[in-house]
The first five atom37 places (N, CA, C, CB, O) and aatype in JSON, in Angstrom:
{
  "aatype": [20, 20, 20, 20, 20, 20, 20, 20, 20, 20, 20, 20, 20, 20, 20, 20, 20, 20, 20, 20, 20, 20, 20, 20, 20, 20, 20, 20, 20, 20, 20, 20, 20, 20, 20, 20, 20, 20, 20, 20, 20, 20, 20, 20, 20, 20, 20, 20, 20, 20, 20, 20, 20, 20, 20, 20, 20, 20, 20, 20, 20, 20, 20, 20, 20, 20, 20, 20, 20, 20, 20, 20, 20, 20, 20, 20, 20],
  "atom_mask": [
    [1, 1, 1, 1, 1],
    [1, 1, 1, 1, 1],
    [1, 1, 1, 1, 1],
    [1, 1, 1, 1, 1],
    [1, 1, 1, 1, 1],
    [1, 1, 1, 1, 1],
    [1, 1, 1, 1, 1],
    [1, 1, 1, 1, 1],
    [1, 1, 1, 1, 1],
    [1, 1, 1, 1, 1],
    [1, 1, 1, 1, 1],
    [1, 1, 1, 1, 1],
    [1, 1, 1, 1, 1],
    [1, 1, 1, 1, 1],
    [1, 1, 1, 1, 1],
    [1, 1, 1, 1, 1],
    [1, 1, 1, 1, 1],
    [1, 1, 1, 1, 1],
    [1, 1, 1, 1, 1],
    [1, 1, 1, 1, 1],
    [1, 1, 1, 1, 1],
    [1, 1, 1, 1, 1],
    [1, 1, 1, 1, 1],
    [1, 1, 1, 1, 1],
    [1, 1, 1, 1, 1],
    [1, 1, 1, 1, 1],
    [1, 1, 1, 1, 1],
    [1, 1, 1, 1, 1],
    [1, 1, 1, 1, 1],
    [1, 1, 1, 1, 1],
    [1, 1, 1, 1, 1],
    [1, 1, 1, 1, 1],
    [1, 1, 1, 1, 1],
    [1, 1, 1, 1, 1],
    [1, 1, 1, 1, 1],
    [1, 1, 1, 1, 1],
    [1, 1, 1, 1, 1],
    [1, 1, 1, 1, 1],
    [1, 1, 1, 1, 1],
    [1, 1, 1, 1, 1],
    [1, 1, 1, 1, 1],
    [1, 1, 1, 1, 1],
    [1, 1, 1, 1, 1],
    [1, 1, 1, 1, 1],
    [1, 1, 1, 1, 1],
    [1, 1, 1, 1, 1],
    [1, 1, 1, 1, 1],
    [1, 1, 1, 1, 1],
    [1, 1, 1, 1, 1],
    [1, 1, 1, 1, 1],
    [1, 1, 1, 1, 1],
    [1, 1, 1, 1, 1],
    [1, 1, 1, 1, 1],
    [1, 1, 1, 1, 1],
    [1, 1, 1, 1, 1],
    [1, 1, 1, 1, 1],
    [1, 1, 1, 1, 1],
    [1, 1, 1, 1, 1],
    [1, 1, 1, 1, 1],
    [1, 1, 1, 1, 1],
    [1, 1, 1, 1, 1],
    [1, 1, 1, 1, 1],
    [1, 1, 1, 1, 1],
    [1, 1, 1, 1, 1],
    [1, 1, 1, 1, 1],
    [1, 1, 1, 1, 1],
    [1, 1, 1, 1, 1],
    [1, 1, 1, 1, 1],
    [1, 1, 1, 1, 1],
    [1, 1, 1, 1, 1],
    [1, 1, 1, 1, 1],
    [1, 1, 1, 1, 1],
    [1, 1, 1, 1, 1],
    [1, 1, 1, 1, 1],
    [1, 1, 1, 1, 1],
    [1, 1, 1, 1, 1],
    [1, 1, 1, 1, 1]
  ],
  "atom_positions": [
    [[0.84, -1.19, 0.0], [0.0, 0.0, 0.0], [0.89, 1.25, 0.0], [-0.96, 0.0, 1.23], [1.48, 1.72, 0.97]],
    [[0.88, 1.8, -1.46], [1.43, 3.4, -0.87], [0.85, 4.39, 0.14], [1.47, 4.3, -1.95], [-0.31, 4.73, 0.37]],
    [[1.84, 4.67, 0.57], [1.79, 5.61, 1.66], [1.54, 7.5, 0.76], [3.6, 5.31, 2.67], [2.45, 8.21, 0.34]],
    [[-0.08, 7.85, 0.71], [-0.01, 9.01, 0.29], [0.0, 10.36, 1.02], [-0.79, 8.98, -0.4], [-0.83, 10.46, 1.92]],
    [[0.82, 11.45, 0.77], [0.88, 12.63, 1.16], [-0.16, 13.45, 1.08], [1.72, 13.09, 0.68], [-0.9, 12.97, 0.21]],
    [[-0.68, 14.55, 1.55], [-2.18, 15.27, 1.5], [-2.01, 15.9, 0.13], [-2.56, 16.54, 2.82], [-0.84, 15.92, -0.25]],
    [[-2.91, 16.42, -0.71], [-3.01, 16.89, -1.7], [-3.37, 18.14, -1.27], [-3.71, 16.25, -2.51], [-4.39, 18.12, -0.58]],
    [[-2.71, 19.58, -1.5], [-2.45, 20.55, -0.83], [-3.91, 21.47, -2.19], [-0.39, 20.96, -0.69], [-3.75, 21.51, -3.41]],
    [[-5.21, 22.08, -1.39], [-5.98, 22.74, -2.41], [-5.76, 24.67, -2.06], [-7.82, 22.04, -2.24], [-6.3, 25.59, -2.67]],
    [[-5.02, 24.75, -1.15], [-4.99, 26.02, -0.91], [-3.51, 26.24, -0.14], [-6.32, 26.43, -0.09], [-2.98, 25.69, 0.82]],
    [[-3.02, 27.55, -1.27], [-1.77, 28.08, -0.48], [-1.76, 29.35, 0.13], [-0.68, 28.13, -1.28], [-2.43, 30.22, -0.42]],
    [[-1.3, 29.57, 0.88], [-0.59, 31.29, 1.3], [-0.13, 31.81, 0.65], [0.33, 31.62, 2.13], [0.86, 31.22, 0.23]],
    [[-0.37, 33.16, 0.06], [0.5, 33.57, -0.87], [0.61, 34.88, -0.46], [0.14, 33.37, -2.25], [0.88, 35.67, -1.37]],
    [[0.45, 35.45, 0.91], [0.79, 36.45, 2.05], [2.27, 36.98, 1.74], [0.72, 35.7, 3.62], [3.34, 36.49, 2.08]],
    [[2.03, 38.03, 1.05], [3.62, 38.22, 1.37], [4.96, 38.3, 2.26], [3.72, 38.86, 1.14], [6.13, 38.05, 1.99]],
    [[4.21, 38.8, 3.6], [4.84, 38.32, 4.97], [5.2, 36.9, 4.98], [3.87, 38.52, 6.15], [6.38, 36.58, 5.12]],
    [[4.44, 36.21, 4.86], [4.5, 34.82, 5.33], [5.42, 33.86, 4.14], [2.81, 34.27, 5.53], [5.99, 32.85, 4.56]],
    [[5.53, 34.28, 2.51], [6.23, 33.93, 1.73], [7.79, 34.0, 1.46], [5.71, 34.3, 1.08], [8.6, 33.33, 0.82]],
    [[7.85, 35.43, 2.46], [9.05, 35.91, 2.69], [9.44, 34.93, 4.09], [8.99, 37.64, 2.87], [10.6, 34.51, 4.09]],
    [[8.8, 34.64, 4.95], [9.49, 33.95, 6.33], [9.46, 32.53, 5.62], [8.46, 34.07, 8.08], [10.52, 31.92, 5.79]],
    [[8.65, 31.96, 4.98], [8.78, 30.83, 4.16], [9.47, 30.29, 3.68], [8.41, 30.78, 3.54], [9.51, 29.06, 3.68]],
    [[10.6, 31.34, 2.85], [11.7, 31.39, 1.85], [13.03, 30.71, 2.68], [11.99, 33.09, 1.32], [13.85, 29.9, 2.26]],
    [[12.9, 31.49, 4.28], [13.75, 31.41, 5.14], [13.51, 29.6, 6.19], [13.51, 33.0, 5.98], [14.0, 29.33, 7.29]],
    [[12.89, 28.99, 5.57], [13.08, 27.85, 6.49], [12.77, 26.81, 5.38], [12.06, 27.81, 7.94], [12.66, 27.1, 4.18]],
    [[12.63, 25.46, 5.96], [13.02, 24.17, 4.81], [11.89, 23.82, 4.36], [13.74, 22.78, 5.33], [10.96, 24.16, 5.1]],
    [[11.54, 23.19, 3.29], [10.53, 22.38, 2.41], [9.94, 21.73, 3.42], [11.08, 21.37, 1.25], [10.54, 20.78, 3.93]],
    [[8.51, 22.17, 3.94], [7.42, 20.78, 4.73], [7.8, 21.68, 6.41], [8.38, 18.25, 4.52], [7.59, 21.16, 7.51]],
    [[8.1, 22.39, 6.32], [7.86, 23.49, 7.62], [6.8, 24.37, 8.27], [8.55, 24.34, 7.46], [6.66, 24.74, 9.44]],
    [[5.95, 24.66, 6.94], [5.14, 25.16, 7.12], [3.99, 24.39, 7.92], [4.99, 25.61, 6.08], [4.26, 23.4, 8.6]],
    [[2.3, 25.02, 7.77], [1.68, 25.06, 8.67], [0.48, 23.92, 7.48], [1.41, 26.76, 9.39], [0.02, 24.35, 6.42]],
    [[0.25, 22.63, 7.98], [-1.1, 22.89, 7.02], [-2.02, 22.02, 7.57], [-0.96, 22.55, 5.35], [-1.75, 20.91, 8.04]],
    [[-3.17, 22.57, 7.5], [-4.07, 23.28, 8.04], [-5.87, 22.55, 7.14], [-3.46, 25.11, 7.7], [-6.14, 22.18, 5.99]],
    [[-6.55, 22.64, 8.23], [-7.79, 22.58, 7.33], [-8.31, 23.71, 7.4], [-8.8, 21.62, 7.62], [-8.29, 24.42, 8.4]],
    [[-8.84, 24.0, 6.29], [-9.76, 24.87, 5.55], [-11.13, 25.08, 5.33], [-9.53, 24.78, 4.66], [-11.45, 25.48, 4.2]],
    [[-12.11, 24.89, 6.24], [-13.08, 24.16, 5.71], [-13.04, 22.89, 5.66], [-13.28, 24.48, 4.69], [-12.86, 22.24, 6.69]],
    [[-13.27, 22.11, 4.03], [-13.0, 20.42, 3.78], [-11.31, 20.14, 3.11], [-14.38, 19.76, 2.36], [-10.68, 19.15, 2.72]],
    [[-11.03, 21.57, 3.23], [-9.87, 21.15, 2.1], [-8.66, 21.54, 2.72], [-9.96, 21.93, 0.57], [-8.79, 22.54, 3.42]],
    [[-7.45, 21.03, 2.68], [-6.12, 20.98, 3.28], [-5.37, 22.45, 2.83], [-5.26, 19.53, 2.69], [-5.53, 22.89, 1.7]],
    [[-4.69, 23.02, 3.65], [-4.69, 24.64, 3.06], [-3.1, 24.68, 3.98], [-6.43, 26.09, 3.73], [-2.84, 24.32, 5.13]],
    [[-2.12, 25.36, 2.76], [-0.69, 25.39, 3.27], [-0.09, 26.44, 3.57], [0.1, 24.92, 2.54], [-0.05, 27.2, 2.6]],
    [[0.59, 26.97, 4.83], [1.12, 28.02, 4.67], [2.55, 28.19, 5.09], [0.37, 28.78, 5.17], [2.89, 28.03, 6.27]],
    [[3.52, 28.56, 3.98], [5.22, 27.45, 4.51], [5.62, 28.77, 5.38], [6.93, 26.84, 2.78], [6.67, 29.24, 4.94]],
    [[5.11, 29.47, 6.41], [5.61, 30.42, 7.17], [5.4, 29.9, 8.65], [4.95, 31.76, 6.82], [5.85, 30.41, 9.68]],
    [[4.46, 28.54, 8.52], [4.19, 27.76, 10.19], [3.44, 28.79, 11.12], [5.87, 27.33, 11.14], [3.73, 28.97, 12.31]],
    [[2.25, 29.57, 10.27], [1.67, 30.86, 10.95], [0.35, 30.59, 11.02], [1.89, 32.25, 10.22], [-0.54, 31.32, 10.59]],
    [[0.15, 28.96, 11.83], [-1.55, 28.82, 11.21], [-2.26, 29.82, 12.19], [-2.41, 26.99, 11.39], [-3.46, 29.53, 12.15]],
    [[-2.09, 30.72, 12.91], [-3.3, 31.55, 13.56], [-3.33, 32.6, 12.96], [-3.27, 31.88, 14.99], [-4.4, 33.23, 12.98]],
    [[-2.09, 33.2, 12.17], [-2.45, 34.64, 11.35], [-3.55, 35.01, 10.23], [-1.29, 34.97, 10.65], [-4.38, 34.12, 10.35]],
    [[-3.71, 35.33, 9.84], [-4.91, 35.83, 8.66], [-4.17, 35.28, 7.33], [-5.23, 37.86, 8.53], [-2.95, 35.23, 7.47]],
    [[-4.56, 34.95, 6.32], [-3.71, 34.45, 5.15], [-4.3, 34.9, 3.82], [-3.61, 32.88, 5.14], [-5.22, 35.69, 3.61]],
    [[-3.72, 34.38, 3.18], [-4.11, 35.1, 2.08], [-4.05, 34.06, 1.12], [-3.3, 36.33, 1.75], [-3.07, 33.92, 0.39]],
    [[-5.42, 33.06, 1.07], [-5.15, 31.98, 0.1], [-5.03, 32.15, -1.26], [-6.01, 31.12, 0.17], [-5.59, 33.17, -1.66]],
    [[-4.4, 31.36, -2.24], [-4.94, 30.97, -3.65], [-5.36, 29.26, -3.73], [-3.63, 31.36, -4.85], [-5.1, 28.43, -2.86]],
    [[-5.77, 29.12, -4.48], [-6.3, 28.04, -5.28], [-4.96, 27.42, -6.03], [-7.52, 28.62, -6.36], [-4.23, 28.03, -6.81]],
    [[-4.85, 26.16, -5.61], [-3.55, 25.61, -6.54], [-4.28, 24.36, -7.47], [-2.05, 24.87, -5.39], [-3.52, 23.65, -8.12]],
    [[-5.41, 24.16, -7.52], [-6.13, 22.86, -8.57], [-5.69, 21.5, -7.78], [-5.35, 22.8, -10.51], [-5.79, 20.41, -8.35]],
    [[-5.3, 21.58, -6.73], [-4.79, 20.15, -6.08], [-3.3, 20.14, -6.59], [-5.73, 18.62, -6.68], [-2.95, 20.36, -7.75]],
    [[-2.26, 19.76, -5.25], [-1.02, 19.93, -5.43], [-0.52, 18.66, -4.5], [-0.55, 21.44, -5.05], [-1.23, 18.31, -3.56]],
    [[0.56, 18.07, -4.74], [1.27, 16.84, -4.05], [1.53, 18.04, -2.91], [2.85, 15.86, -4.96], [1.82, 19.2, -3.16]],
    [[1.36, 17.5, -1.71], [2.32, 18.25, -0.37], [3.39, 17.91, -0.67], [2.15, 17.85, 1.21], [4.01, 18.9, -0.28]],
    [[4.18, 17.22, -1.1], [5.88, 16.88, -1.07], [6.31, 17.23, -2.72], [6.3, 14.87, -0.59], [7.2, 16.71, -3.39]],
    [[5.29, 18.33, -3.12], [6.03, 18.9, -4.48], [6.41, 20.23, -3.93], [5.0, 19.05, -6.01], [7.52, 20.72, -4.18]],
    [[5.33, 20.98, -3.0], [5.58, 22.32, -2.62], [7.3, 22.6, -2.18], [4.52, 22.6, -1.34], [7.99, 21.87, -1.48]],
    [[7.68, 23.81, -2.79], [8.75, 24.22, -2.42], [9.19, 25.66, -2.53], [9.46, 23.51, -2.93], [9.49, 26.35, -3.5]],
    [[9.15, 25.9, -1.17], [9.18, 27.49, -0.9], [10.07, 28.19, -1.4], [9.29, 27.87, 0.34], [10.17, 29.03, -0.5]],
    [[10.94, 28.55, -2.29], [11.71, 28.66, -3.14], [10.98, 29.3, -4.18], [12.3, 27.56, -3.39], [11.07, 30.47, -4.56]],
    [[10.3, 28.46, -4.55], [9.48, 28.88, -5.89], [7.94, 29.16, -5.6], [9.56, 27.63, -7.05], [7.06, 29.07, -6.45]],
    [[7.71, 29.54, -4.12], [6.52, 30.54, -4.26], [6.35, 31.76, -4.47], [5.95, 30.58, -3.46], [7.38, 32.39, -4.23]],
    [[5.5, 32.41, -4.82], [4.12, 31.9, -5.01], [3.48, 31.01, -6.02], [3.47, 32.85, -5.11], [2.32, 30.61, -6.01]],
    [[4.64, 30.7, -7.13], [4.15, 29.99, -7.89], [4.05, 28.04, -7.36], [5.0, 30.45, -9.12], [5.02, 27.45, -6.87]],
    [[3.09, 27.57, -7.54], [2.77, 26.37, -7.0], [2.56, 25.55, -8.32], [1.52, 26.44, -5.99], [1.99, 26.08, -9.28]],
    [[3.08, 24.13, -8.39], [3.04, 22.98, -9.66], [2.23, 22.09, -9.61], [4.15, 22.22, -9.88], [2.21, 21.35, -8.62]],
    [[1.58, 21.97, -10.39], [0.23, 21.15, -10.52], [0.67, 20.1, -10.17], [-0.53, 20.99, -11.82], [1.87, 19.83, -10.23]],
    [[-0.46, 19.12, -9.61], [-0.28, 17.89, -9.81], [0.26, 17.27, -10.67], [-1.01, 17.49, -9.78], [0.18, 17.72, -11.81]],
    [[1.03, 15.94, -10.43], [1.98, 15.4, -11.96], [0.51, 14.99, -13.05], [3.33, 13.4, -11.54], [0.46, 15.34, -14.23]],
    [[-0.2, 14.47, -12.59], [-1.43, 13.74, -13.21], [-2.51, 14.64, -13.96], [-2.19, 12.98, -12.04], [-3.5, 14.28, -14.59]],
    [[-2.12, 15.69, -13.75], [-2.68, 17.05, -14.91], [-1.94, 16.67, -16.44], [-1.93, 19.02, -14.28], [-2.13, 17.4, -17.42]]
  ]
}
C-alpha cells in the first residue's frame, strides 16, 4: 500500500509569510484545514490571517518554498 501525502488545495501567498517561508526548509510550514480542504502556509503561521490561492490540487511533497508563489500542478494534470 502506498503511503499518500495530502493533496495541498490552498496556499498562502501572504507576502509576509512567503518571505518567512523562503527562510526555512521544504514541509515546515503550517497545514491546516480549511473548511474540507487541506490549506498550506510554509511560514508555520496557522493563527495569522492568510491570504489563500487556489492551486487545482497539489502533491504536499512537491511544494517548495523557493518557488513561491508559484505552485506545480499535480503530476497527473
Amino acid at each position: 500500500m502506498e503511503n499518500k501525502l495530502a493533496t495541498v488545495d490552498l496556499i498562502c501567498v501572504d507576502p509576509a509569510h512567503i518571505a518567512r517561508g523562503r527562510e526555512v526548509p521544504d514541509g515546515y510550514g503550517a497545514l491546516k484545514l480549511h473548511g474540507r480542504r487541506w490549506a498550506y502556509c510554509s511560514a508555520a503561521l496557522p493563527e495569522e490571517p492568510h491570504r489563500w490561492q487556489e492551486t487545482g490540487g497539489v502533491d504536499f511533497d512537491v511544494i517548495r518554498h523557493s518557488q513561491l508563489p508559484a505552485v506545480p500542478k499535480t503530476s497527473g494534470e
